[in-house]
C-alpha positions as CSV (number, residue, x, y, z in Angstrom):
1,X,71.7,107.2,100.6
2,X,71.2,110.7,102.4
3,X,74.1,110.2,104.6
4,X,76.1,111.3,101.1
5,X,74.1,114.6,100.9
6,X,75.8,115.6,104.4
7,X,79.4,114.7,103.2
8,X,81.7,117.6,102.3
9,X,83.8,117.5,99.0
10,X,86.5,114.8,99.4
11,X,85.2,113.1,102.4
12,X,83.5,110.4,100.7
13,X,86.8,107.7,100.7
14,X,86.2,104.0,99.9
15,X,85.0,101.7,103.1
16,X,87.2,99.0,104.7
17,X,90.7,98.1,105.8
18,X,93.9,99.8,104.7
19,X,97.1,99.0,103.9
20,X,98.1,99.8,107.4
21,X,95.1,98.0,109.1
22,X,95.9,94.8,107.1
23,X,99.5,95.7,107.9
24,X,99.1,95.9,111.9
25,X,97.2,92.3,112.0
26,X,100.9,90.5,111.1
27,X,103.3,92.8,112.6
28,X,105.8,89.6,111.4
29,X,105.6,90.9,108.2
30,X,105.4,94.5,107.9
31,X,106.4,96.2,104.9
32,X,109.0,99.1,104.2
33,X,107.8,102.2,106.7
34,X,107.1,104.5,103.2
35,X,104.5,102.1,102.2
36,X,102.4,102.6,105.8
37,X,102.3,106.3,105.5
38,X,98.8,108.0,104.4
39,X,98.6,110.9,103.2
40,X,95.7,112.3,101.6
41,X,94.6,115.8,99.9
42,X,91.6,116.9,98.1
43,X,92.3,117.8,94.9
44,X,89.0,118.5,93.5
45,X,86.3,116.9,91.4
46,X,86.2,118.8,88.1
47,X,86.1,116.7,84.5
48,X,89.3,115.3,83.3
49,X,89.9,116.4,79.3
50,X,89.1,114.1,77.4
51,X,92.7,113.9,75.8
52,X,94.3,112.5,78.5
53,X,93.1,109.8,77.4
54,X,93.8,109.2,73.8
55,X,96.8,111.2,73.5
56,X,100.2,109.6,72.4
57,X,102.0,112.4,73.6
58,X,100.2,112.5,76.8
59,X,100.7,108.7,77.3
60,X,104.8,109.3,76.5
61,X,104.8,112.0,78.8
62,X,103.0,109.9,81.8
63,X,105.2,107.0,81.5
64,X,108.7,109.0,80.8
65,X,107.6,111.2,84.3
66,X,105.1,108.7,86.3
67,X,105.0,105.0,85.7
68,X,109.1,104.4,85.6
69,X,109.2,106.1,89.0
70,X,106.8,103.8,91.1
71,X,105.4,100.5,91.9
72,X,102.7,98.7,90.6
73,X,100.6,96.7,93.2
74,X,99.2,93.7,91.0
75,X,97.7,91.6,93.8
76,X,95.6,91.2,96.8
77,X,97.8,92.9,100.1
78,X,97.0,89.5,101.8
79,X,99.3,88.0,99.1
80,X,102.3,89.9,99.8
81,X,102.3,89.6,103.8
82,X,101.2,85.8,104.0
83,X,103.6,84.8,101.5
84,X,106.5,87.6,101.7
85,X,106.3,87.9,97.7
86,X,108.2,90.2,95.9
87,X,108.2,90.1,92.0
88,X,110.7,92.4,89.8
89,X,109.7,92.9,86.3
90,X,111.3,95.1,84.0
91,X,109.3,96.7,80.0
């Protein structure tokens, strides 16, 4: 618990293998280059407005600009490399 308190905004990062860790274990089966790359900013810690989250516009605007352009991961990373699977859905 006090090794927190020492931590500098935006070091805290969640424990245990990435992406790329997993990724290196079954060189076999490595996914596109893009999806090994890390990249990681702080962009601070202050509250989120509240209407983000209940907004009907805000939700339009998020999927029209966001959610059309990228992937959604909807399983364990051991999934995709031990059984090479790819799923395309469309809304």
């Amino acid at each position: 618990m006090g090794n927190e308190e020492a931590l500098q905004p935006g070091e805290a990062r969640q424990e245990g293998p990435s992406l790329r860790d997993e990724a290196s274990c079954r060189p076999q089966h490595l996914p596109p280059p893009p999806l090994l790359e890390e990249s990681y900013e702080f962009l601070g810690d202050h509250d989120l407005p509240y209407e983000s989250y209940i907004s009907p516009e805000f939700a339009s605007s998020e999927y029209d600009k966001l959610w059309s352009k990228v992937w959604q991961w909807a399983c364990h990373v051991l999934i995709i490399f031990l059984n090479q699977v790819t799923i395309t859905y469309t809304t």
